[in-house]
DSSP file (Angstrom, degrees, kcal/mol; ACC not computed):
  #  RESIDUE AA STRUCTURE BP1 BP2  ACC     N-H-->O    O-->H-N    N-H-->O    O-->H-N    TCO  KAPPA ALPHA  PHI   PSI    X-CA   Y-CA   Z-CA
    1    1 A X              0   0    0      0, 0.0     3,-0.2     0, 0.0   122,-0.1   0.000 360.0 360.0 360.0 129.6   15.0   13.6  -22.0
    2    2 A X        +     0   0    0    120,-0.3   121,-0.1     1,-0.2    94,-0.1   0.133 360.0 130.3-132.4  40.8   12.2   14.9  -23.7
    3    3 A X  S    S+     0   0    0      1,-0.2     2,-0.6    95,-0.1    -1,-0.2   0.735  86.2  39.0 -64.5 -18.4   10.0   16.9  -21.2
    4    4 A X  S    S+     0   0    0     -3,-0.2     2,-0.3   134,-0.1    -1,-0.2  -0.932  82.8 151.3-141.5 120.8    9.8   20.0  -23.8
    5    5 A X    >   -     0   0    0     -2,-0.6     3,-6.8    -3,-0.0    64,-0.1  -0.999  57.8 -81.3-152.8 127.5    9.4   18.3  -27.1
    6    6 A X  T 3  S+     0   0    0     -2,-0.3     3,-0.1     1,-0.2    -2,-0.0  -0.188 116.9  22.0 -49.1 131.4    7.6   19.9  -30.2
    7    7 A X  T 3  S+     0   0    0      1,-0.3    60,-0.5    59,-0.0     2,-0.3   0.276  90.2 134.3  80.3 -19.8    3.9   19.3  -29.8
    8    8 A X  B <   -a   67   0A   0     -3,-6.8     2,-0.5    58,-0.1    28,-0.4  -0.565  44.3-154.1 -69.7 130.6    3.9   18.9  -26.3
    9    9 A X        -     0   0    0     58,-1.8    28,-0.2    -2,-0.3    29,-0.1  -0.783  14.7-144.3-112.9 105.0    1.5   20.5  -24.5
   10   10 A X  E     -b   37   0B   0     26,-0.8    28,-1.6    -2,-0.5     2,-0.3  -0.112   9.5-168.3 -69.3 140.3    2.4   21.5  -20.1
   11   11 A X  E     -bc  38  70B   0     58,-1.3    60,-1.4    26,-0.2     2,-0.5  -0.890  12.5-149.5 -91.6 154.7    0.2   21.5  -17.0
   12   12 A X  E >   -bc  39  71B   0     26,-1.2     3,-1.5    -2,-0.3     2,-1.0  -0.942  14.6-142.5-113.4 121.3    1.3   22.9  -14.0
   13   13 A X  E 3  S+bc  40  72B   0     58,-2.5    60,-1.4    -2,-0.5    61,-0.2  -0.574  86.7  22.1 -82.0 109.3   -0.3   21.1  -10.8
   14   14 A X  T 3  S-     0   0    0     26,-5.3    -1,-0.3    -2,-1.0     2,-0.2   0.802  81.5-175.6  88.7  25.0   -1.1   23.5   -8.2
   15   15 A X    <   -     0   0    0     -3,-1.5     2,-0.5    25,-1.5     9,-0.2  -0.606  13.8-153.7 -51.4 127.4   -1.2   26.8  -10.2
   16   16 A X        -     0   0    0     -2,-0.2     8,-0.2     2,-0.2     9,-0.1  -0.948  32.5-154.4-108.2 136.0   -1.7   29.5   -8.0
   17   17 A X  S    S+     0   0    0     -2,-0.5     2,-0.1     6,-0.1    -1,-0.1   0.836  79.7  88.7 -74.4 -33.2   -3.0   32.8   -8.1
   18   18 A X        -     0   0    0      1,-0.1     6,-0.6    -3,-0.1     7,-0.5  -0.206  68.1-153.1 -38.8 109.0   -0.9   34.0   -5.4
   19   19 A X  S    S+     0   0    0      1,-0.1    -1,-0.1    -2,-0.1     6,-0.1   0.805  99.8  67.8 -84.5   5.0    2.6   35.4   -7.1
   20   20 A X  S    S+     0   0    0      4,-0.1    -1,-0.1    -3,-0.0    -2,-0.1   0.751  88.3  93.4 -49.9 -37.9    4.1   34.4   -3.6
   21   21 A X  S  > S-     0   0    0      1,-0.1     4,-0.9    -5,-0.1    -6,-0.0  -0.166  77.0-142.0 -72.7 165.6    3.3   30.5   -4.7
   22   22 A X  H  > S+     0   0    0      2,-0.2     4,-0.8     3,-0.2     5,-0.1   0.912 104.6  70.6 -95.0 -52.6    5.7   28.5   -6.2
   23   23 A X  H  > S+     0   0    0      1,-0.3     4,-1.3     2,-0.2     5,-0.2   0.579 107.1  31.6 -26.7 -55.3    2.5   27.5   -8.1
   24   24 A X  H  > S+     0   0    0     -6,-0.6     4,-3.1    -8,-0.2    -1,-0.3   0.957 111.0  67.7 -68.4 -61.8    2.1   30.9  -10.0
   25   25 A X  H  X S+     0   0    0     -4,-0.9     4,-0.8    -7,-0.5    -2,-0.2   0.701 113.1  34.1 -54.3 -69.7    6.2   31.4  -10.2
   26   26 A X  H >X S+     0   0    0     -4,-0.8     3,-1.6     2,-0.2     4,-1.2   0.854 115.4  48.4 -35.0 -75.8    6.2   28.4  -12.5
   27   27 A X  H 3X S+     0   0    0     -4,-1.3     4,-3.1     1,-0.3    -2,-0.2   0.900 118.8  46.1 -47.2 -53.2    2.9   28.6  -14.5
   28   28 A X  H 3X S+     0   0    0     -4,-3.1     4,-0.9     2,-0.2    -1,-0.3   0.973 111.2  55.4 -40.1 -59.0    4.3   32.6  -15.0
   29   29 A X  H XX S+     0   0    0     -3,-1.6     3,-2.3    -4,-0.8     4,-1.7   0.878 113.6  38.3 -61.1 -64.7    7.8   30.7  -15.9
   30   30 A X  H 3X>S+     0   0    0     -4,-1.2     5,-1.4     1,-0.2     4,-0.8   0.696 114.4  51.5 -37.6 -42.7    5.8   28.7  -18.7
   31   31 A X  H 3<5S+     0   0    0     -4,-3.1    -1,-0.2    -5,-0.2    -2,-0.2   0.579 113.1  48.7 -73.8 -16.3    3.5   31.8  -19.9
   32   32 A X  H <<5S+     0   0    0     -3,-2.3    -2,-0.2    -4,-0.9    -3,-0.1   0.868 112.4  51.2 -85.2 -51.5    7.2   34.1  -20.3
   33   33 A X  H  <5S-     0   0    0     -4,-1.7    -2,-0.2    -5,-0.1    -3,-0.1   0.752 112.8-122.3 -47.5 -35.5    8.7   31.1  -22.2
   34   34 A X  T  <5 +     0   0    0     -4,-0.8    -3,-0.2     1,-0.3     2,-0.1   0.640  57.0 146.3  88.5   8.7    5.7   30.7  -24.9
   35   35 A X      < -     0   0    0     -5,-1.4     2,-0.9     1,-0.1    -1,-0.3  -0.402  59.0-106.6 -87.4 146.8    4.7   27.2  -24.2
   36   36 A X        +     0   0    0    -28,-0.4   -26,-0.8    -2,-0.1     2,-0.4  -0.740  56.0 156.4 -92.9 124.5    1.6   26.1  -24.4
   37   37 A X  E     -b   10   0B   0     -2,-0.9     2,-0.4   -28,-0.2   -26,-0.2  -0.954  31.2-163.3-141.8 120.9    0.1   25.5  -20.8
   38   38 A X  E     -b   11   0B   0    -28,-1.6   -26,-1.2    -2,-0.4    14,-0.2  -0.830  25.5-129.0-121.0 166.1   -2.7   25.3  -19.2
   39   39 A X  E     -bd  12  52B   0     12,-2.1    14,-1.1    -2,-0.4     2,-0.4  -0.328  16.7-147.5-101.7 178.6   -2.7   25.5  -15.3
   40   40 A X  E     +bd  13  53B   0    -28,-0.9   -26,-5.3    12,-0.2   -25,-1.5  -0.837  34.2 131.9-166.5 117.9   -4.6   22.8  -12.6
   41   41 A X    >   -     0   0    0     12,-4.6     3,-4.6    -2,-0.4    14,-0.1  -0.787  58.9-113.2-173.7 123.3   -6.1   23.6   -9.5
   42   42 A X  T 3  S+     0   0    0      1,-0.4    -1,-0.1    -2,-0.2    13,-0.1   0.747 111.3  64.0 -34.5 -51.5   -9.5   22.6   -7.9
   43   43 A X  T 3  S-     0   0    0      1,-0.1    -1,-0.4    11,-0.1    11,-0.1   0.809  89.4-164.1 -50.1 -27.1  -10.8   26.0   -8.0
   44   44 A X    <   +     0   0    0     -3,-4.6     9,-0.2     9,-0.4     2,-0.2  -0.342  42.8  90.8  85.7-162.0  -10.7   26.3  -12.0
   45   45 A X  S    S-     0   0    0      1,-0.1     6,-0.1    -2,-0.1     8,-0.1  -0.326  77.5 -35.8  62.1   4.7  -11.0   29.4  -13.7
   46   46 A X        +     0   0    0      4,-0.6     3,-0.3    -2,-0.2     2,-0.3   0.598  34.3 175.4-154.6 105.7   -7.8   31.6  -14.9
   47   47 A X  B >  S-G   50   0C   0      3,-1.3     3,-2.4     1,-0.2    -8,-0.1  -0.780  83.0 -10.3-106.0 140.9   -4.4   32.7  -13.8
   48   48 A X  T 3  S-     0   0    0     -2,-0.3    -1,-0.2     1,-0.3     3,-0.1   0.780 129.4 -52.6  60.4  15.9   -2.1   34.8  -16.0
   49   49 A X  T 3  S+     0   0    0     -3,-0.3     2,-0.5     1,-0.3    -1,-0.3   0.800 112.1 121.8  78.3  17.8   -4.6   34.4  -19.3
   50   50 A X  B <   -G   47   0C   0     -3,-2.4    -3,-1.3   -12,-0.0    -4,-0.6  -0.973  68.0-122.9-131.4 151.8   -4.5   30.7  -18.8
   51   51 A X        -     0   0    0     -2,-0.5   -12,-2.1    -5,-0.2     2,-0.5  -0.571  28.4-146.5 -83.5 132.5   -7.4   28.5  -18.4
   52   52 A X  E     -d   39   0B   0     -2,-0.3   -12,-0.2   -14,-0.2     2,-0.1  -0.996   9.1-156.1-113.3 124.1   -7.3   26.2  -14.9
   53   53 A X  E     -d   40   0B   0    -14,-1.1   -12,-4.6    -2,-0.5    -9,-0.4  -0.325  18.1-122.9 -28.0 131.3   -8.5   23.4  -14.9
   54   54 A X  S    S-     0   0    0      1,-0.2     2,-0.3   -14,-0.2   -12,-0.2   0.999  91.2 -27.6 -49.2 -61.2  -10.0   21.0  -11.8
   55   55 A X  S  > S-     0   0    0    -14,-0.1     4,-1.7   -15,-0.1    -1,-0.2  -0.739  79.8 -81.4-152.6-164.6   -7.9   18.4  -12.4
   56   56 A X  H  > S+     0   0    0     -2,-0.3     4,-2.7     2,-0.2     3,-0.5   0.995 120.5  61.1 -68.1 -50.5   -6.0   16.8  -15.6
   57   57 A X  H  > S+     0   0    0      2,-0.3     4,-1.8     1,-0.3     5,-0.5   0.888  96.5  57.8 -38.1 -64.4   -9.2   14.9  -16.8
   58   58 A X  H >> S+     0   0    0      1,-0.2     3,-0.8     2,-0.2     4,-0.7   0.924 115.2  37.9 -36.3 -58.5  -11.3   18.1  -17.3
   59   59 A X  H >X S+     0   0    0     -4,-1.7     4,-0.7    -3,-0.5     3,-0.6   0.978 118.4  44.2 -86.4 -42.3   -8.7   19.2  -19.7
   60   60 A X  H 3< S+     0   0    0     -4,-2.7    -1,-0.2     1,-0.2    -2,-0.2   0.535 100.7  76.9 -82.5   2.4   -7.8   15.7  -21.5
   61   61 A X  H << S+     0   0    0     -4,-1.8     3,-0.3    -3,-0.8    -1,-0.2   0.691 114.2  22.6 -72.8 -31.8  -12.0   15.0  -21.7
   62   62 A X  H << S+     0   0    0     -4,-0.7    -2,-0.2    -3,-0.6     2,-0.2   0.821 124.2  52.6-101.1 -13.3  -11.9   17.4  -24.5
   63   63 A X     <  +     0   0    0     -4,-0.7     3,-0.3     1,-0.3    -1,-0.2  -0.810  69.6 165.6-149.7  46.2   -8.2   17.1  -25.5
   64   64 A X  S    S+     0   0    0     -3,-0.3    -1,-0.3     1,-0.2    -2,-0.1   0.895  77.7  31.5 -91.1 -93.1   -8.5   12.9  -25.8
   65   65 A X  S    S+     0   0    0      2,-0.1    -1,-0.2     0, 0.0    -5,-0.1   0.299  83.3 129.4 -61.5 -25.2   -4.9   12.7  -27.9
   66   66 A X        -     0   0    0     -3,-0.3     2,-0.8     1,-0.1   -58,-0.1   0.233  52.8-141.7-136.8 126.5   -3.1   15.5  -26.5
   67   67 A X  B     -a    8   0A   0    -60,-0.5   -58,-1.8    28,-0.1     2,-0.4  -0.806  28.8-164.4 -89.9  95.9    0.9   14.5  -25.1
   68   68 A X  E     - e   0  95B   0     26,-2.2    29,-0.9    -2,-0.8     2,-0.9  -0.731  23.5-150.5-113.2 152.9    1.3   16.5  -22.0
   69   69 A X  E     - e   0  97B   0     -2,-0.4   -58,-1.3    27,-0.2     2,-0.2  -0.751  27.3-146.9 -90.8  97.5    4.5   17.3  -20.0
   70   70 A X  E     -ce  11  98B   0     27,-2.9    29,-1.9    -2,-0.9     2,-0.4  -0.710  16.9-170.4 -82.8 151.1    3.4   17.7  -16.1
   71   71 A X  E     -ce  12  99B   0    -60,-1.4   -58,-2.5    -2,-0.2     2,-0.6  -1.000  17.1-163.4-115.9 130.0    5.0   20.0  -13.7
   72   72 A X  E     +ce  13 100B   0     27,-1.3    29,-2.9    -2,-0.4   -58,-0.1  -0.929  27.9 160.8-134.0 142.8    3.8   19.2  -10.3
   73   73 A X        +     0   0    0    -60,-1.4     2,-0.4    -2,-0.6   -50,-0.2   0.022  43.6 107.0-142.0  -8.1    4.1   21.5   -7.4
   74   74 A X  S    S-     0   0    0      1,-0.2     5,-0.3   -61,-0.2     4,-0.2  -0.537  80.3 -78.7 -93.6 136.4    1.3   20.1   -5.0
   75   75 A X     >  -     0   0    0     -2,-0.4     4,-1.5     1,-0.1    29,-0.2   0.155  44.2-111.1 -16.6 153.1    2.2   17.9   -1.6
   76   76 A X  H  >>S+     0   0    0      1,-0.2     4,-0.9    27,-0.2     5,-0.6   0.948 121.0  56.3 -66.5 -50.7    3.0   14.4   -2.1
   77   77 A X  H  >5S+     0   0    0      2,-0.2     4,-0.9     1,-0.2     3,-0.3   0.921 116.3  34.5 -61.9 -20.4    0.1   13.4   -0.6
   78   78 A X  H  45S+     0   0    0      1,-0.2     4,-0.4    -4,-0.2    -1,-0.2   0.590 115.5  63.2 -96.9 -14.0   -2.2   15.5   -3.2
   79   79 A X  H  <5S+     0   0    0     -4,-1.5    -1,-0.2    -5,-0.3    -2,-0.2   0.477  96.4  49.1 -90.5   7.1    0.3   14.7   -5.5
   80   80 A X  H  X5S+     0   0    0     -4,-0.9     4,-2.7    -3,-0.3     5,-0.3   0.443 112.4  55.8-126.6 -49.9   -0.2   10.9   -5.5
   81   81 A X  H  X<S+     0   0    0     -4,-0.9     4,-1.6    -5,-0.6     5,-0.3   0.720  95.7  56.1 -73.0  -9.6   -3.8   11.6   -6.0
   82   82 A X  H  > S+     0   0    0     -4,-0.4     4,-0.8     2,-0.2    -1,-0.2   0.670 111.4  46.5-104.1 -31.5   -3.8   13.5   -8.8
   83   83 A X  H  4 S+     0   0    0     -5,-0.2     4,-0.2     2,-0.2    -2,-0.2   0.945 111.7  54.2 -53.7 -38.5   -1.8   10.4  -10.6
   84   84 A X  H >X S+     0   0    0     -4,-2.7     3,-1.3     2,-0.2     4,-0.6   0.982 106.2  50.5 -66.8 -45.4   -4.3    8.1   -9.1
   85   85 A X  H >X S+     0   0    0     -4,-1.6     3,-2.0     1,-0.3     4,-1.9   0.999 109.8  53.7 -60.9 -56.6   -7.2   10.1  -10.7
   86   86 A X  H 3< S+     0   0    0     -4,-0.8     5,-0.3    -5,-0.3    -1,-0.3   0.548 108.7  42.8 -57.4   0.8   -5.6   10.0  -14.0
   87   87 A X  H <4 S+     0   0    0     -3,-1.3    -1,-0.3    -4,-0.2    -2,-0.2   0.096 108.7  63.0-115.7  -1.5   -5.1    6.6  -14.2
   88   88 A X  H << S+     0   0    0     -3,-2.0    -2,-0.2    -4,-0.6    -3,-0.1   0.518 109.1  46.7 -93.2  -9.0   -8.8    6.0  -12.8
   89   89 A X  S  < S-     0   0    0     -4,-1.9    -3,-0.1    -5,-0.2    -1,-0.1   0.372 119.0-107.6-135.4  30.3   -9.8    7.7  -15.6
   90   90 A X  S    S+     0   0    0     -5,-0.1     3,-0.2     1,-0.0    -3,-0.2   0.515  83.7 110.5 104.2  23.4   -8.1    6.3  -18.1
   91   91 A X    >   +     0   0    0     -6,-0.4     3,-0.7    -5,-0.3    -4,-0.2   0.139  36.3 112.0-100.0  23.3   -5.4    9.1  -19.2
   92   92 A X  G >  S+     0   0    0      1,-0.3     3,-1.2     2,-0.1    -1,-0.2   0.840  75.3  62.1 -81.7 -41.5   -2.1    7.4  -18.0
   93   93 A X  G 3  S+     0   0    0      1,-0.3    -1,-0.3    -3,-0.2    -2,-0.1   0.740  99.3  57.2 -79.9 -22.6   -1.1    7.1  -21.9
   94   94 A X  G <  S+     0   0    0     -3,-0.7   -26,-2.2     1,-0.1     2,-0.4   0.009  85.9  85.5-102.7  27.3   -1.2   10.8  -22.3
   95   95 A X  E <   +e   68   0B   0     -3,-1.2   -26,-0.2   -28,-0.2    -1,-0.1  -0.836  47.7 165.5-124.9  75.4    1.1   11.6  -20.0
   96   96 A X  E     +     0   0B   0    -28,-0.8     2,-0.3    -2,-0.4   -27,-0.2   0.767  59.2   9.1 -90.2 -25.8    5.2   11.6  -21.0
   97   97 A X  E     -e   69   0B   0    -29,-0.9   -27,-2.9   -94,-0.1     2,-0.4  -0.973  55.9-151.2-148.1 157.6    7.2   13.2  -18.6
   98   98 A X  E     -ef  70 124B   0     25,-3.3    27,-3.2    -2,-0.3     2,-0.8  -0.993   9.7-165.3-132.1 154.3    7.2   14.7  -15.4
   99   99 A X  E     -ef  71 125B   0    -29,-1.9   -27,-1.3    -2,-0.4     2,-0.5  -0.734  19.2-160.4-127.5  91.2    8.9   17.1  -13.9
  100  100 A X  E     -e   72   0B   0     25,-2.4    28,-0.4    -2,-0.8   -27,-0.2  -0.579  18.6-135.2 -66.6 110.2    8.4   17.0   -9.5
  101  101 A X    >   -     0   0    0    -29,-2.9     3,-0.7    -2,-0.5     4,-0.3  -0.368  37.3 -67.1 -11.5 120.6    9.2   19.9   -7.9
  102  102 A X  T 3  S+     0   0    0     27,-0.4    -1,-0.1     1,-0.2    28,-0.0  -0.315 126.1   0.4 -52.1 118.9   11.2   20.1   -4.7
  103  103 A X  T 3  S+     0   0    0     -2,-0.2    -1,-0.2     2,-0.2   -27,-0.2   0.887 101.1 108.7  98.3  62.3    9.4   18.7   -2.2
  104  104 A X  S <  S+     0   0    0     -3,-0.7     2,-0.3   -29,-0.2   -30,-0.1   0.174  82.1  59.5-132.9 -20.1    5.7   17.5   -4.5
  105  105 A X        -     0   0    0     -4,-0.3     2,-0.3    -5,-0.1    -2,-0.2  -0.960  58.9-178.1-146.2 166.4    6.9   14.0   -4.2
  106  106 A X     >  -     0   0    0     -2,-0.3     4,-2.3     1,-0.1     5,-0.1  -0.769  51.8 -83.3-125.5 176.6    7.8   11.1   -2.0
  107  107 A X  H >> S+     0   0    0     -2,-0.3     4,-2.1     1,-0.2     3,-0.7   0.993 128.4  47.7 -30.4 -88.3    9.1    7.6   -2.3
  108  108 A X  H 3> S+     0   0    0      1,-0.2     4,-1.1     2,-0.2     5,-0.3   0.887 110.4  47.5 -34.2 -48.0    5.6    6.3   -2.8
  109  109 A X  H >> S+     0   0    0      2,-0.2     4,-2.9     3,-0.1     3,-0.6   0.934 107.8  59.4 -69.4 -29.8    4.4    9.0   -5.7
  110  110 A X  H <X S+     0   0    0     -4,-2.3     4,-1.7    -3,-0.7     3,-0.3   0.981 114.5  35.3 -72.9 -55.4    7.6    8.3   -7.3
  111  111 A X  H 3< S+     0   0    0     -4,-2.1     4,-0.3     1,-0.3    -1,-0.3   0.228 109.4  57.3 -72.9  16.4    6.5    4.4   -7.6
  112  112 A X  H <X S+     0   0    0     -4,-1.1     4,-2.9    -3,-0.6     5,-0.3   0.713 108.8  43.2 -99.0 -21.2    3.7    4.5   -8.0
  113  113 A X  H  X S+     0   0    0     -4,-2.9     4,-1.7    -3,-0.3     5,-0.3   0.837 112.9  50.2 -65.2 -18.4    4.1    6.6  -11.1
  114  114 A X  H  X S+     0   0    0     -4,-1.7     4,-1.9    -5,-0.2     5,-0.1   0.775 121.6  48.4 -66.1-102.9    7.4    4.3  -12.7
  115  115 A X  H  4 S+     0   0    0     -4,-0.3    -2,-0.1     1,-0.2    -3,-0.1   0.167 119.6  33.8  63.7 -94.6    4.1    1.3  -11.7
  116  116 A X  H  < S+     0   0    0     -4,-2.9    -1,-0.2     1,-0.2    -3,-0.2   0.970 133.4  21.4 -60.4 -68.6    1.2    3.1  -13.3
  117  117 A X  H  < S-     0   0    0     -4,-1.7    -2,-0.2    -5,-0.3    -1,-0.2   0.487  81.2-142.4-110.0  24.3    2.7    4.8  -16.3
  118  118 A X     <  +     0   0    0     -4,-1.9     2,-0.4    -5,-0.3    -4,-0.1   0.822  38.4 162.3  28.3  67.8    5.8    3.0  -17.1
  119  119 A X        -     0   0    0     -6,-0.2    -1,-0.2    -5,-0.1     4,-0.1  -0.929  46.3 -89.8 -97.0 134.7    8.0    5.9  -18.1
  120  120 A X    >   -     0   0    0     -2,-0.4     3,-2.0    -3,-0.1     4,-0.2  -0.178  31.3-114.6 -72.8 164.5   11.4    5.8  -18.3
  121  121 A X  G >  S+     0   0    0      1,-0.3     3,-2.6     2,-0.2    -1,-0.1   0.811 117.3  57.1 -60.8 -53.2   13.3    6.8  -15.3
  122  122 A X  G 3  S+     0   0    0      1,-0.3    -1,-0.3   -25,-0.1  -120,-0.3   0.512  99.2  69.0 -46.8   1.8   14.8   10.2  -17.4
  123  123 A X  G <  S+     0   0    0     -3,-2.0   -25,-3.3     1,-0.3     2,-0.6   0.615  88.5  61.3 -89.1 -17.1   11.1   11.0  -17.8
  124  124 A X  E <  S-f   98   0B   0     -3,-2.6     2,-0.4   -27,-0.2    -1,-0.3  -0.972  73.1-169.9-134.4 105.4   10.6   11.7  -14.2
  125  125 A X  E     +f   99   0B   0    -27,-3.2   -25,-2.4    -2,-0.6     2,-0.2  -0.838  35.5 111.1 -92.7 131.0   12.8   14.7  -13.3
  126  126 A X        +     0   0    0     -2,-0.4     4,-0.1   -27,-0.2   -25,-0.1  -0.860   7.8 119.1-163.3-142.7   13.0   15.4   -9.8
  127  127 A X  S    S-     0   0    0     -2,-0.2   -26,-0.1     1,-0.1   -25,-0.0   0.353 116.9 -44.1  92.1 -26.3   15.8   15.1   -7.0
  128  128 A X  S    S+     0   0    0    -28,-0.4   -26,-0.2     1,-0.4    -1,-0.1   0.220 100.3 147.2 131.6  -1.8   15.8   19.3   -6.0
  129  129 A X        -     0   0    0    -29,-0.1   -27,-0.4   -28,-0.1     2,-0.4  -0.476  29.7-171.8 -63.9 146.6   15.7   19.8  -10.1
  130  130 A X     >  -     0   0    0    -29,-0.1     4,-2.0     1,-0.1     5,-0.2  -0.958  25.4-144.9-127.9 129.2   13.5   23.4  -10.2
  131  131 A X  H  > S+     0   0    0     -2,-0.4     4,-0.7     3,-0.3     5,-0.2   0.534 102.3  60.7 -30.0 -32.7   12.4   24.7  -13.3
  132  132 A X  H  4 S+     0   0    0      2,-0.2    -1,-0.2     3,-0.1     4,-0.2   0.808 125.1  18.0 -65.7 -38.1   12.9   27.9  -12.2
  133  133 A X  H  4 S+     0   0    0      1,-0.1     3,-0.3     2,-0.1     4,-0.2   0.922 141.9  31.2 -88.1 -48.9   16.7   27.2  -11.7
  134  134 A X  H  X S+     0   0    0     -4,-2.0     4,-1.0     1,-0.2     3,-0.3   0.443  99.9  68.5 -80.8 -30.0   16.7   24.0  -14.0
  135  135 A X  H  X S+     0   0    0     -4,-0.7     4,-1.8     1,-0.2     5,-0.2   0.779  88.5  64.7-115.0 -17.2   14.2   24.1  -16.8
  136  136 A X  H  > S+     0   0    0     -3,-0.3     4,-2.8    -5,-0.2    -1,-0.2   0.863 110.4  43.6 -13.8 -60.0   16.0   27.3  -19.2
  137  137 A X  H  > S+     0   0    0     -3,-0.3     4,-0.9    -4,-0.2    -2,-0.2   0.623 116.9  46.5-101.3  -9.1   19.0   24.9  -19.8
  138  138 A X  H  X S+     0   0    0     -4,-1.0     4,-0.5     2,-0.1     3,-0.2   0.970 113.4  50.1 -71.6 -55.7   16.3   21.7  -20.4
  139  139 A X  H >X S+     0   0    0     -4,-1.8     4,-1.4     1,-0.4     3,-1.0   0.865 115.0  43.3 -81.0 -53.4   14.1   23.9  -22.9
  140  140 A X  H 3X S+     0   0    0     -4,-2.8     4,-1.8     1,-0.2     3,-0.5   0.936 110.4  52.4 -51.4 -42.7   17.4   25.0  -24.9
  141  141 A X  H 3< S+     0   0    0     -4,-0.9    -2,-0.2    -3,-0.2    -1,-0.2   0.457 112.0  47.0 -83.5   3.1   18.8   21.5  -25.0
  142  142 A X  H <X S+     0   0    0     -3,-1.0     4,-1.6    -4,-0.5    -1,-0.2   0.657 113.5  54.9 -88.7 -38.4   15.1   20.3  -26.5
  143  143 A X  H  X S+     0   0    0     -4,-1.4     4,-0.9    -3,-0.5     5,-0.2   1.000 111.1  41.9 -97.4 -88.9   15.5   23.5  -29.0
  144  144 A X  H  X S+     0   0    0     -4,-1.8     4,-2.3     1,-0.2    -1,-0.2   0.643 110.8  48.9 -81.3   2.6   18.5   22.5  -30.2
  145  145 A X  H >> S+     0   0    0      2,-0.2     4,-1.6     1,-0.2     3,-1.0   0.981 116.6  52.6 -64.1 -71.6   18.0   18.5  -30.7
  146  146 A X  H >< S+     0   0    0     -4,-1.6     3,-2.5     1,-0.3    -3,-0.2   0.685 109.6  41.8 -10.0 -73.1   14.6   19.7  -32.6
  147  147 A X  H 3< S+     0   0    0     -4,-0.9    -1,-0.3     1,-0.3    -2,-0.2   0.624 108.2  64.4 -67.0 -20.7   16.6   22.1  -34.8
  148  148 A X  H <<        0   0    0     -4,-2.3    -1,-0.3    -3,-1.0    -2,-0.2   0.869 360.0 360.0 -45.1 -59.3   19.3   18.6  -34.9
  149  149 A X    <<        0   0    0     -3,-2.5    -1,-0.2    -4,-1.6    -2,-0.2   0.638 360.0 360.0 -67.0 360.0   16.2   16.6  -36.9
């Protein structure tokens, strides 16, 4: 698994300015950690000292090579669209792992992203995995493979 891999850069889908939201609790999780992250949510504009973004595009229109790690947080149904728009606009390649949130995806988002961007199945963490609970013991076991090359 290589969702936090040197040079990788994260969005969280469905950052929120609310610290009630799962949306913030993440994007926070990512901003405690030191990762480089930028947030995504229609409104734009800044949570936590990080730039949000409309959508994924906005940020990879300036960013063209950029390998990002998603964490997606949004409904299935909003979550299924924000895949579609990123493969309508031609950024499926930039895109290496994802990491769904409980209850961000359904049957359908999950195939159409194995489909679209033909990642392997350890590439798409979901299943009840939380970052919150979950994503400490990933980020360490990425650490120490790094410090392994």
């Amino acid at each position: 698994m290589t969702f936090f891999q040197t040079g990788r850069k994260y969005a969280v889908i469905g950052a929120s300015s609310s610290p009630f939201k799962y949306g913030y609790k993440v994007l926070n999780w990512y901003v405690k950690h030191g990762l480089p992250v930028f947030g995504v949510n229609p409104k734009g504009g800044e949570i936590l000292g990080v730039k949000v973004f409309k959508n994924v595009s906005e940020y990879l229109d300036d960013n063209k090579g950029v390998q990002l790690s998603l964490s997606v947080i949004t409904p299935p149904e909003q979550s299924l669209e924000v895949f579609k728009q990123i493969v309508n606009n031609g950024y499926v390649n930039n895109i290496k792992s994802v990491w769904f949130q409980p209850g961000s995806y359904n049957k359908e988002v999950i195939k159409y992203v194995r489909e679209k961007y033909e990642l392997p199945d350890e590439e798409i963490i979901r299943d009840g995995e939380c970052i919150l609970v979950n994503g400490i013991y990933k980020l360490r076991e990425s650490e120490s493979l790094n410090d392994a090359k």
